[in-house]
N, C-alpha and C positions, 0 to 999 in steps of 0.2 A: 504494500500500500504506500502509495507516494503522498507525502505531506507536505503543503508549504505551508509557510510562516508569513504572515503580511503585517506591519505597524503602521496604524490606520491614524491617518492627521487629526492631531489633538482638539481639532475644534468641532469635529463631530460632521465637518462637511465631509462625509464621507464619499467621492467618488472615484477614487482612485486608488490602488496599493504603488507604495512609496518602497518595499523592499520585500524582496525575496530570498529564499537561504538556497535553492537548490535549482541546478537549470533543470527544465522538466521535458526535456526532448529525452529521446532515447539515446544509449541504450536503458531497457527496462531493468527497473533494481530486483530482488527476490520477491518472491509471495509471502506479507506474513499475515499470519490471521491471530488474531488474541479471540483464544474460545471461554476463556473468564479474567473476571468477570466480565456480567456483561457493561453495556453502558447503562448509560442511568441509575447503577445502583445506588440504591440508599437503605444502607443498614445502619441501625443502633451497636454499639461498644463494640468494634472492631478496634483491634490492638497491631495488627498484620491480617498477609492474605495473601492467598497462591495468585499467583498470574500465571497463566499457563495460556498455550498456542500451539502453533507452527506456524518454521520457514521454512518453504521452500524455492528452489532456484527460479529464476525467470525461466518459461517457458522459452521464450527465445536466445538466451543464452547458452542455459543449464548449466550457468557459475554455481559452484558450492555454497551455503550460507556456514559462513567460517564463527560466526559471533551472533548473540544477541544478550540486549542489556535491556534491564527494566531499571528504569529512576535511576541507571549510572552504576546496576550492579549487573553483575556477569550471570547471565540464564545458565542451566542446565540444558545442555544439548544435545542431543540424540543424534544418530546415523540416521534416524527416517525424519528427523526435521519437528522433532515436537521437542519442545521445549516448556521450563517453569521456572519460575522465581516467585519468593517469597519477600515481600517489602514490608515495610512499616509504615503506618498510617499514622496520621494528626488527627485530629478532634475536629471537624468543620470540613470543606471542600478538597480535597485529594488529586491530583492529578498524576497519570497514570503512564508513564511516557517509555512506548517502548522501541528499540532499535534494534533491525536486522541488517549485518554486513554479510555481503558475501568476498569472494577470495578479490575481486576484481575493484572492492572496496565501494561498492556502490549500497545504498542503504534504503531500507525502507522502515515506514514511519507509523506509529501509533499512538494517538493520543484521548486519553478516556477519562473522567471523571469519578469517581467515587465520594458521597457523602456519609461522616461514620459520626460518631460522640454520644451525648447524651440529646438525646431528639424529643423532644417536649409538646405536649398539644399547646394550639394557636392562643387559644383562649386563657393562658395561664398568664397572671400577673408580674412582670420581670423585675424582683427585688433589686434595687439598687441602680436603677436604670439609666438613671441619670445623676451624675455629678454635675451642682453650678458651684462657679465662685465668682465674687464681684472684690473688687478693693476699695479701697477707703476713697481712691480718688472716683470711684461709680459709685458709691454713695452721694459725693461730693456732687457732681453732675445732676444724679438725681434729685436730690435738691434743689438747685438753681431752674431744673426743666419745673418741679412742684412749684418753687416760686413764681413761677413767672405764670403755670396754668391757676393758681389761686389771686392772680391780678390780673385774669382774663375772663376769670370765669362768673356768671350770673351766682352769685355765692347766695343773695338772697332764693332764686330758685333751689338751688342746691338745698335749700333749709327748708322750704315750704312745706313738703313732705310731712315735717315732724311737727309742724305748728298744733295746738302754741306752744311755745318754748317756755314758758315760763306759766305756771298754773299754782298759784297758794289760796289757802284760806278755802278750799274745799270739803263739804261735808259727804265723805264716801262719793267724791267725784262728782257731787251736786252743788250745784253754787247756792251760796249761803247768804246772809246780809253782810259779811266782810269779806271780799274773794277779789283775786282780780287773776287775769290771763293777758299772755303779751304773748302774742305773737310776728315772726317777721314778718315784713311787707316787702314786695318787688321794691329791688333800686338798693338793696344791701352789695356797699360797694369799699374797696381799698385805691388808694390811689398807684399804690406800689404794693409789692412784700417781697420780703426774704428766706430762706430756708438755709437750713444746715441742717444735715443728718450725719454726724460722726459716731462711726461703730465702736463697740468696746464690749467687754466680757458680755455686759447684757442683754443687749442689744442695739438698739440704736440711740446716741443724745439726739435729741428735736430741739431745735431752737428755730422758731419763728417770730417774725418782727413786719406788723401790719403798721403801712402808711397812712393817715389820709383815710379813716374809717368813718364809715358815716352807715349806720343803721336805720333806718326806717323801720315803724315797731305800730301795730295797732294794739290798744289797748283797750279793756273789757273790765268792769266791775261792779262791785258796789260797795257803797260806806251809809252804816246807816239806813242798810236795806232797801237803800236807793240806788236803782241800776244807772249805768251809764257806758258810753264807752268812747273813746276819742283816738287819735291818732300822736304819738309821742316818736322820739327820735334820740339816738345817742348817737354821739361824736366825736373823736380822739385822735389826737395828733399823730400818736402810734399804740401800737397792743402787742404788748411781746407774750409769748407762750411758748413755754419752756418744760420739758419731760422728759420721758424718756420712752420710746417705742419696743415694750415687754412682747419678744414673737416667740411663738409656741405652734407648736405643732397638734391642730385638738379636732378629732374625726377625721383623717386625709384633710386637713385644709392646714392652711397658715392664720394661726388668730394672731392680728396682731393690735395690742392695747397702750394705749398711754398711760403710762405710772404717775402718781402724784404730781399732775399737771399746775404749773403757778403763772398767774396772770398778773399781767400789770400793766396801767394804763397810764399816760402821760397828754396833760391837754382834754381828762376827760369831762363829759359837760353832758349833762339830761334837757333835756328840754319835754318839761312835761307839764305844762302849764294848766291847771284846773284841775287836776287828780289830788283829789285828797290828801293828805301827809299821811293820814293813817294805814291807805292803801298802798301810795309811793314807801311806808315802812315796812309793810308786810313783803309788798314784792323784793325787796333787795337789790335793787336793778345793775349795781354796780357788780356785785358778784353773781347774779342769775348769770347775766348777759356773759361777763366774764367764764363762764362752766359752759356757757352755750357756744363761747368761741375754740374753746380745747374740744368740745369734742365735735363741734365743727372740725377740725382739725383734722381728729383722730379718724374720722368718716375720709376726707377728704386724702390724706395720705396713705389708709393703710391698704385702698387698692394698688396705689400705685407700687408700695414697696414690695407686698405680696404677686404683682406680675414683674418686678428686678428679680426676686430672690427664684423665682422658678422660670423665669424667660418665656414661658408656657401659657396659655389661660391654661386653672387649674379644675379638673371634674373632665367629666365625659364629654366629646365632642361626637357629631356623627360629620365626617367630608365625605363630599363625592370626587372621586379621585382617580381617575381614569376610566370611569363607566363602575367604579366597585364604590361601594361602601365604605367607609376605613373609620373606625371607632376607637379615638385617642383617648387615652386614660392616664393623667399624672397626677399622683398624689403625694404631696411631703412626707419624706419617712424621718428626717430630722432635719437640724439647723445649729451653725455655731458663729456664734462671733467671737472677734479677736479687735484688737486695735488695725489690724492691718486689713479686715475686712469681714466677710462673711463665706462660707462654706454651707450649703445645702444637698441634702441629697433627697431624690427623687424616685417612687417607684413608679410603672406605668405600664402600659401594653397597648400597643397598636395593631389593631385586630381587623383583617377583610371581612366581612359580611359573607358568613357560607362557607367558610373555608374549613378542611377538616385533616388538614396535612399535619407532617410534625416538621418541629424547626429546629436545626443545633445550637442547642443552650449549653455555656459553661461557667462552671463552677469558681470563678476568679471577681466574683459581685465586690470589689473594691477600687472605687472611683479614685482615680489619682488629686492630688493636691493641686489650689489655686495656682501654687507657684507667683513668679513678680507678675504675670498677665494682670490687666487692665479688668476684662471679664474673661472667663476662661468655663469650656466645657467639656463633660466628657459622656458620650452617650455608648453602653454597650452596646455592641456588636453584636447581642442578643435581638436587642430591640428592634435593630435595621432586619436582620435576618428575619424575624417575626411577622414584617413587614411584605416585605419581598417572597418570602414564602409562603404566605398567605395570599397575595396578588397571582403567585405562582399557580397556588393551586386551585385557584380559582382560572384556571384556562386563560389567564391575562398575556401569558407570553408565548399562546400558540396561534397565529393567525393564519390567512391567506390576503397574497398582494395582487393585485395586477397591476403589473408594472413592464412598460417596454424595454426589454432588456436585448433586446437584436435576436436573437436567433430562440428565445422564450419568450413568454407574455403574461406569466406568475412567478411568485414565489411564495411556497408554504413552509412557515416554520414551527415547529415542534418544538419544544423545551424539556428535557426528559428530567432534570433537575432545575432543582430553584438557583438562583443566582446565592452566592453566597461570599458575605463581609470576612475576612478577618484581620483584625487589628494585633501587629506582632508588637512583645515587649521592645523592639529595635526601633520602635517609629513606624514600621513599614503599615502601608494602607492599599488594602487592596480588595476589589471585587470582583471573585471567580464567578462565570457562569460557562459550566461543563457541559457536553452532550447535546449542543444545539443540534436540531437535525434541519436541512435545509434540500428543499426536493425545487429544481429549476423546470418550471412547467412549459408545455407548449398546448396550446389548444385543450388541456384537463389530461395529456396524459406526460409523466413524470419523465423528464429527460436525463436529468443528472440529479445526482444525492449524495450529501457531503457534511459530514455529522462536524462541527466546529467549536472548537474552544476558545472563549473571549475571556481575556483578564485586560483587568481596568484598573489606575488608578483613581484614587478620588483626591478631589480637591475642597476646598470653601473659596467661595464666594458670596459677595454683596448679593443680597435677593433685592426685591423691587426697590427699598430703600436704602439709604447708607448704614440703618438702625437696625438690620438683622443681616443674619448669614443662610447658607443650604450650602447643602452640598452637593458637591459635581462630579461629572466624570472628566479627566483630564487627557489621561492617554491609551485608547486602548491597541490592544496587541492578539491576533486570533493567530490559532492554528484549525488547520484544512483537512481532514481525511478525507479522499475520494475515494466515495465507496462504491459506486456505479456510475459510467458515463457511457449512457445508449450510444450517444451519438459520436465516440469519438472526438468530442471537439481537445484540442491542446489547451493544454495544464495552464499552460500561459491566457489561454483567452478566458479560459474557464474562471482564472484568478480574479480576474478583472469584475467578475461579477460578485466576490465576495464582499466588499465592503456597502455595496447598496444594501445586501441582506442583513448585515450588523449594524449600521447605521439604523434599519427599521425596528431593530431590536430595541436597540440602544434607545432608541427615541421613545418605545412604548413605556419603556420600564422609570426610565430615567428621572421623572414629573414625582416617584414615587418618592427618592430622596429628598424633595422639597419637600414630602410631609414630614420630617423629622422633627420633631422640637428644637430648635436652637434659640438662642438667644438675644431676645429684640426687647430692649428696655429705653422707656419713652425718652425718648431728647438726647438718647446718647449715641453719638456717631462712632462708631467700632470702626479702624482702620489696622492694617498690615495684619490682615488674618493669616495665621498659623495654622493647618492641620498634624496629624501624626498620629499614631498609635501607640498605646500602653498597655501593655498586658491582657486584652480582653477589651479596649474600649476606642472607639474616635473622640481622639482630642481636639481640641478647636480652642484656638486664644488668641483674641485683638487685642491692641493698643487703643487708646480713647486720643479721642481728637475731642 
């Protein structure tokens, strides 16, 4: 079996092979046949595994086959051309690479797939799924982006919801003859404000400082069993509120609370002309108001920090996602802080709708460290594969094309295995998908068929914004078995058609890695993305701009 090697241009425009390893004219190399395994397999806890075949000579030859190796080790060879080897397998995608020489040095090629490890159903939840870290300077950011959307934003709407804000002198919720109710009015405005969030053992200090506050307030009572109600207003040069942001991890969610919140007013001024004193004593308006702007506050910041610290919305999503379903699930499994930042970890599952396959899960659920990054991630290699092989098994990556390809007018591809992630402790990142099967059609009847191997690098990139990442494919690399060709056409022309067929692949699957969770935190620009792999996970870490 003659194999080429093609490295397909990194941008995915795929219409051309840029390199080949072997001329493909004659003369013809040996016969070799690998009669196990077969392709596509996928078994559970394989540790090794016989490979066995035969070579024998080109028919037009009748050269000797003097050698064969599997994965770089020496077969067992026989006088009648059956041969075996036994190799050793990894945990996740396997490739299976065998070579037959004969005397005259001419070689023929096999290249197969095998998936082995601990293979897990779809629907199982991936402890530790994700690793975040933010630093003190994304904090910092965060902040300045809170400030500037709490001096944009309609803050008295933001409040209305909860009105009234202020309710004393009630009997079991019934108004009495001393009672009054403040509620805010549209037109609650700052002229400016500032933010600080600096982390430390607790979690976050909060220091907020409001410009230029001017409250609009209707007011509701009676004194003296006499109702009334009027419109009143408070005013202040600035309102500082100061705490600290107590986050906890309570049901899968992030609670996060303001600790003994202290307020202080400067320039402050009531304007409540005709309200009773007895009333104006009961309400306390300087302190109500004050309680109503902390936990203003604590409403208004602690989404924001809770979608920093998981990069994620958190809970169940359903997307449509290439024609499938895809059901994201990230829930907080802990949270730490330090002075230099915050570390989170994440459990989660991204599940296709229908899908009933198993996927290789491993046992190494320890997300690496922020490190100096800015925002830094790390998402197992479980979770992607969960993904992908779920899409897989839902018939996502077996289509048919019609497509003008000169001497055909389809292509059908089969996928006999899922694409699969792994991230080595060296950095290395990469995504195998073994056992493509690829039939070049004419008119509905099968011309040539060429089972291929695609490995990918990934990359990070900027998604629609400068505010998040996804991940991509950079460079991929196929090998070629021709395993029938009716028509005789040359190795060389025949070649020319492989990269339209991986490109279509490429393209169907690809949209999948953009549903990853990565990390997109409001107002902050993430620049010089980093990827890589650690023991079991894709790393991912920008610098802040």
């Amino acid at each position: 079996m003659r194999q080429l090697t093609t490295i397909l241009v990194a941008s995915l425009g795929l219409t051309a092979a840029c390199s080949q390893t072997e001329v493909p004219d004659r003369p013809e190399p040996p016969v070799l046949r690998v009669l196990s395994p077969d392709r596509g397999t996928m078994t559970p806890g394989l540790a090794t595994i016989e490979v066995r075949g035969t070579a024998t000579p080109s028919p037009d030859s009748g050269t000797a086959v003097t050698r064969v190796e599997v994965n770089g080790n020496a077969a067992r060879l026989d006088a009648s051309g059956n041969w075996n080897a036994t190799i050793t397998l990894q945990p996740g995608a396997n490739l299976i690479h065998t070579i037959a020489t004969d005397a005259d040095g001419l070689i023929a090629n096999d290249t197969r797939g095998l998936v082995t490890g601990d293979l897990r159903s779809l629907d199982m939840v991936v402890e530790n799924a994700i690793g975040a870290g933010l630093s003190a300077a994304a904090f910092d950011k965060l902040g300045d982006t809170a400030a500037t959307l709490v001096a944009q934003t309609d803050l008295g709407a933001f409040v209305a919801p909860f009105n009234p804000v202020i309710a004393k002198g009630l009997d079991n919720g019934e108004e009495d003859c001393l009672y009054g109710k403040v509620s805010v009015k549209p037109g609650l405005d700052v002229a400016n404000a500032f933010m600080s969030l600096v982390p430390n053992a607790s979690g976050l200090m909060l220091d907020v400082e409001l410009v230029g506050v001017n409250i609009p307030l209707h007011a509701r009572y009676a004194a003296a069993c006499l109702d009334a109600d009027t419109d009143i207003s408070i005013t202040a040069q600035r309102a500082r509120i100061r705490g600290s942001l107590a986050i906890t991890v309570v049901n899968g969610r992030f609670d996060v609370k303001l600790v003994n919140p202290t307020v202080t007013f400067t320039g402050f001024m009531l304007n409540a002309g005709g309200v009773p004193g007895a009333v104006l004593d009961l309400l306390d308006l300087d302190q109500e108001i004050a309680d109503t702007l902390a936990w203003a506050v604590e409403r208004f910041t602690a989404p924001l920090v809770n979608k920093a610290l998981t990069g994620v919305e958190v809970g169940p999503q359903n997307l449509n996602v290439l024609g499938q379903t895809l059901r994201v699930a990230v829930a907080p499994a802990g949270v730490a802080f330090d002075a230099a930042g915050a570390e989170v970890v994440l459990d989660g599952s991204l599940t296709v709708q229908g899908a009933s396959a198993k996927f290789v899960y491993t046992e190494n659920q320890v997300p690496p460290g922020r490190g100096d990054a800015g925002i830094a991630l790390a998402v197992a290699d479980d979770s992607i594969n969960q993904l992908l092989t779920g899409f897989w098994s839902r018939g996502g990556l077996n289509m048919a094309i019609e497509k003008d390809l000169g001497m055909f007018d389809a292509v059908r591809l089969d996928a006999m295995l899922p694409p699969v992630v792994s991230a080595g402790a060296d950095g290395s990142m990469r995504l195998l998908m073994p056992d493509l099967m690829v039939e070049f059609r004419d008119d509905g009847q099968m011309m040539a068929r060429v089972a291929m191997t695609v490995e990918m690098k990934l990359k990070v990139v900027p998604a629609n914004s400068t505010y998040a990442a996804r991940i991509a494919i950079e460079l991929p690399t196929l090998r070629a078995d021709v395993l029938e060709n009716i028509m005789g056409m040359p190795d060389t022309e025949l070649e020319k058609l492989f990269p339209a067929a991986v490109e279509s692949t490429i393209a169907t699957f690809a949209p999948l890695l953009g549903a990853v969770p990565l990390p997109a935190v409001q107002g902050i620009v993430i620049t010089d993305l980093h990827m890589g792999g650690d023991d079991g996970y894709v790393t991912i870490s920008a610098d802040l701009n």
